[in-house]
Backbone as CSV, one residue per row, in Angstrom:
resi,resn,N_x,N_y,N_z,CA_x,CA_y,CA_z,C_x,C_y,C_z
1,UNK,140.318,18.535,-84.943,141.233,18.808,-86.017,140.474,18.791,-87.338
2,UNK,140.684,20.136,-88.333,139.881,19.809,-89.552,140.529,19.019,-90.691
3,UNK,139.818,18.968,-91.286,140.165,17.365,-92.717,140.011,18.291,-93.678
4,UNK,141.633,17.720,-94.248,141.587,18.859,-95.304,140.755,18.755,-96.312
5,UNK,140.318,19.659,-97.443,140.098,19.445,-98.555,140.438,19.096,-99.649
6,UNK,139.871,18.437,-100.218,140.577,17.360,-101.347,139.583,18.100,-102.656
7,UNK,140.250,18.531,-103.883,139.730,19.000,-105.061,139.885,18.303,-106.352
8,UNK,138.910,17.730,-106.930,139.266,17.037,-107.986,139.894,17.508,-109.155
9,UNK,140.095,16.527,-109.955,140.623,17.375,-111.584,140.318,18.271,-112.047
10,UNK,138.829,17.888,-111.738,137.552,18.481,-112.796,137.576,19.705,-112.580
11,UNK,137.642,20.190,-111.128,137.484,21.339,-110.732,138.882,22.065,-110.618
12,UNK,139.693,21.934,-110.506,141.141,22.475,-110.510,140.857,22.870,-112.083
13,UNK,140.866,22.380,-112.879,141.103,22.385,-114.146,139.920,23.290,-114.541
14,UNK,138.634,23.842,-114.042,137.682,24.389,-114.154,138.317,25.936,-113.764
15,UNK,138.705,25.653,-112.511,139.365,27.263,-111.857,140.650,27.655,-112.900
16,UNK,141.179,27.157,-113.003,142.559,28.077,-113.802,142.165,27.844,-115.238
17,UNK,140.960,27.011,-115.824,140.965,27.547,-116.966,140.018,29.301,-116.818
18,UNK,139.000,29.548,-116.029,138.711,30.789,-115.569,139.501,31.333,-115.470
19,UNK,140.419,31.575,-114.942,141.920,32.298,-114.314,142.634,32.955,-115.982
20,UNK,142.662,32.094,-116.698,143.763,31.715,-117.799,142.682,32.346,-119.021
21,UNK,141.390,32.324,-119.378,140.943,33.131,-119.971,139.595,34.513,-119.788
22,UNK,140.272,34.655,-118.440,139.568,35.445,-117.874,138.303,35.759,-117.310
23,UNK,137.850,34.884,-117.275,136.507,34.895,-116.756,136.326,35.512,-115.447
24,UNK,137.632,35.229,-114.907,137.760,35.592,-113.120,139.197,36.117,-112.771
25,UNK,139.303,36.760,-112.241,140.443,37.175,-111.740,141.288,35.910,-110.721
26,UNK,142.434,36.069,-110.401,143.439,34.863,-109.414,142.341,35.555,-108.136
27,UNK,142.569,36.531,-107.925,142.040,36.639,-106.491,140.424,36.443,-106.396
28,UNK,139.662,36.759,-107.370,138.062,36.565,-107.512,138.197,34.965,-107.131
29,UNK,138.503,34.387,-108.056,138.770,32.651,-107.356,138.587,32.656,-106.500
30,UNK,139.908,33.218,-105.828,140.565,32.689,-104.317,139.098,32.750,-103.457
31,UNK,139.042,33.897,-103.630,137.569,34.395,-102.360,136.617,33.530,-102.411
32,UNK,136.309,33.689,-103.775,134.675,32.650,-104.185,134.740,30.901,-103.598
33,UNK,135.861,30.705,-103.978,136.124,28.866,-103.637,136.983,28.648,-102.497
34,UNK,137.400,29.969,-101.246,138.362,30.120,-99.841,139.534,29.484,-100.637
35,UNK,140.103,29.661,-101.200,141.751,29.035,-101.734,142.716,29.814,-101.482
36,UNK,143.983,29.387,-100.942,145.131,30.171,-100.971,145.552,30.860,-102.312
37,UNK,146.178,31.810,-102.125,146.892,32.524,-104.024,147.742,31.582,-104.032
38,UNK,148.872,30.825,-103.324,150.098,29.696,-103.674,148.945,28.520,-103.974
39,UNK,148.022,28.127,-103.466,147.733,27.092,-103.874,147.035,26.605,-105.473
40,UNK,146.387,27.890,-105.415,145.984,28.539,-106.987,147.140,28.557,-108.001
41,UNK,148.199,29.525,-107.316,149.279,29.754,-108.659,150.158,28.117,-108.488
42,UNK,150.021,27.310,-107.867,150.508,25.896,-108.064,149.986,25.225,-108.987
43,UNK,148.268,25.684,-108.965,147.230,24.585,-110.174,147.370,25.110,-110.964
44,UNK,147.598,26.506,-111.516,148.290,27.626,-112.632,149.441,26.809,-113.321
45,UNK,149.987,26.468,-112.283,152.078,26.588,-113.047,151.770,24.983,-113.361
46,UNK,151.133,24.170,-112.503,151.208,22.622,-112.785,150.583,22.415,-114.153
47,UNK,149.357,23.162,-114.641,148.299,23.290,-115.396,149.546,23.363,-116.573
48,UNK,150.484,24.574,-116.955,150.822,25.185,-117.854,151.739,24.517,-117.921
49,UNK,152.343,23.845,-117.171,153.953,22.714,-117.836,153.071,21.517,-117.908
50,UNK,151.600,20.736,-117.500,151.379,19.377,-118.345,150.385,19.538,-119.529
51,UNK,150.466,21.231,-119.867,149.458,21.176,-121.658,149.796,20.636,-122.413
52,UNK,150.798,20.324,-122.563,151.429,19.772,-123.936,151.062,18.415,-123.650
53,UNK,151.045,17.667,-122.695,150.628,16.069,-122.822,149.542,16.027,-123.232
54,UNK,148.547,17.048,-123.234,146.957,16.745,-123.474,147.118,16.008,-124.923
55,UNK,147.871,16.638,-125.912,147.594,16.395,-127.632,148.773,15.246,-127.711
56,UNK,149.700,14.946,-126.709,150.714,13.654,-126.298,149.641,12.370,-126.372
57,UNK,148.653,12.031,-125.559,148.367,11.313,-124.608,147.535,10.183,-125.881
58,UNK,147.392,10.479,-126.871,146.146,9.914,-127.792,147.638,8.528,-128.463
59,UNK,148.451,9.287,-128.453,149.879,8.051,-129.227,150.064,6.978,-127.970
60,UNK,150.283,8.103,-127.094,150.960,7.116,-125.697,149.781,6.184,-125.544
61,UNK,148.631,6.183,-125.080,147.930,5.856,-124.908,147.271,4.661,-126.034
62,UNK,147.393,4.492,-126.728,147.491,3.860,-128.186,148.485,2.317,-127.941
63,UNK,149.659,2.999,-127.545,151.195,2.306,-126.861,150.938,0.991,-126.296
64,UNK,150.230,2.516,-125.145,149.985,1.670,-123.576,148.570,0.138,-123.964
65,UNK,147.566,0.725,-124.731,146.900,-0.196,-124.830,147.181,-1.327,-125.606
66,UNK,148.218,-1.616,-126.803,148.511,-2.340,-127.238,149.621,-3.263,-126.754
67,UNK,150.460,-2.550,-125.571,150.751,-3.243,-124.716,149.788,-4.089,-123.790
68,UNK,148.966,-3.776,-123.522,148.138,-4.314,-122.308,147.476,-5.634,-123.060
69,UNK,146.991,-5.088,-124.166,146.693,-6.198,-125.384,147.398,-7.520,-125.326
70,UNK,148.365,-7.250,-125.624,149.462,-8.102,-125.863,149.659,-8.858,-124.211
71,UNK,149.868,-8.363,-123.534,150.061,-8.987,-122.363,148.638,-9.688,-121.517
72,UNK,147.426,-9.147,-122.352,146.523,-10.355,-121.816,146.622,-11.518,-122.411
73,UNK,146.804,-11.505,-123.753,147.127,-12.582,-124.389,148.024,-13.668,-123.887
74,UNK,149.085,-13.191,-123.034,150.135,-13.918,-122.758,149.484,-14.607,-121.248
75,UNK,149.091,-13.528,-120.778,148.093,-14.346,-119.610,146.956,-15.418,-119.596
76,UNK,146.365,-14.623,-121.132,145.467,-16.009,-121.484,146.130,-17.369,-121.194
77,UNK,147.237,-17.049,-122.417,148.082,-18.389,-122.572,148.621,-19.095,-121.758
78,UNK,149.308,-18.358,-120.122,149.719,-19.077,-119.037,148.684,-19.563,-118.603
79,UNK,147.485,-18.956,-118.115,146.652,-19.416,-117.943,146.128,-21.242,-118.303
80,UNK,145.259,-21.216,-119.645,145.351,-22.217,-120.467,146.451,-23.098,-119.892
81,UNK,147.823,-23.180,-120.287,148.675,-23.928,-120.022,148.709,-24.414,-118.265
82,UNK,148.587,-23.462,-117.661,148.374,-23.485,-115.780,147.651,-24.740,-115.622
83,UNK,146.897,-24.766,-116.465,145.063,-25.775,-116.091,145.506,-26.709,-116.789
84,UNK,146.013,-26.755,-118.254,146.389,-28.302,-118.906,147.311,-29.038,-118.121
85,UNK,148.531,-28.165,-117.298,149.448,-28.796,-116.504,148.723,-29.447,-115.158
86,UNK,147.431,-28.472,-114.770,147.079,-28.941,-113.396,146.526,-30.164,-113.800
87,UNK,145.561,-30.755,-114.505,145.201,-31.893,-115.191,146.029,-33.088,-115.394
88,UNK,147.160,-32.317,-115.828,148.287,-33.895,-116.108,148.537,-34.584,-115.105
89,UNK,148.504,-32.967,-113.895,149.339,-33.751,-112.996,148.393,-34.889,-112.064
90,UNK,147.489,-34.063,-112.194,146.193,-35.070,-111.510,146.136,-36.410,-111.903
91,UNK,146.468,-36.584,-112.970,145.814,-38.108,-113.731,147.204,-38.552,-113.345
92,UNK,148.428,-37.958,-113.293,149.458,-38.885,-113.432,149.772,-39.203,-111.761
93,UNK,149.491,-38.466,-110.732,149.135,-39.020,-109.598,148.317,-40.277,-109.338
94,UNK,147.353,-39.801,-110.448,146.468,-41.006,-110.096,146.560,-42.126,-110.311
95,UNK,147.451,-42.554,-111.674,147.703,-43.888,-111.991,148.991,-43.860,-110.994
96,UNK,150.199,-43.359,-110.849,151.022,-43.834,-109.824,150.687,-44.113,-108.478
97,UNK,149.229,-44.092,-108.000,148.543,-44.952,-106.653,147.878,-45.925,-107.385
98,UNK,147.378,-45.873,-108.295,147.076,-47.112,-109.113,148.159,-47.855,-108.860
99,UNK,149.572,-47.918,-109.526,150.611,-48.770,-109.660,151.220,-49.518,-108.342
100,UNK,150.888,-48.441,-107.739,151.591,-49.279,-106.248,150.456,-49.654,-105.865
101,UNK,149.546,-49.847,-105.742,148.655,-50.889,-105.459,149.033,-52.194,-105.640
């Protein structure tokens, strides 16, 4: 049984920008790299409804990292607190076998 082929970004995004300013024809592609025309006009149509995120992605992304920011911080802080609590509890075990002694 053959294993399909798997195509990265890089290269999807390499072929239909060829496609899209002509460098190559849809079918010159197809032949040169064995690709279906549906599988081509899929990286075409997918290509042309997510352009607009390209000049999106610099805000979102901005968002996203100042979220992530923020939430290591908070991990720091459980953290920190995790270990001062594990400590207490240690010592306060320890004198209550002290006491019943």
């Amino acid at each position: 049984m053959r294993k399909r082929r798997q195509f990265t970004p890089e290269f999807k995004t390499r072929v239909v920008l060829d496609i899209l300013t002509g460098v190559q024809s849809q079918a010159e592609a197809c032949r040169k790299h064995g690709l279906s025309p549906n599988l081509l006009a899929l990286w075409k149509s997918t290509f042309l409804e997510r352009a607009h995120l390209v000049f999106d992605s610099d805000t979102a992304r901005s968002a996203e990292q100042a979220r992530i920011a923020e939430l290591e911080q908070v991990l720091g802080r459980m953290t920190l607190e995790n270990e001062i609590l594990k400590k207490a509890s240690s010592r306060l075990a320890s004198l209550s076998t002290r006491n019943e002694r």
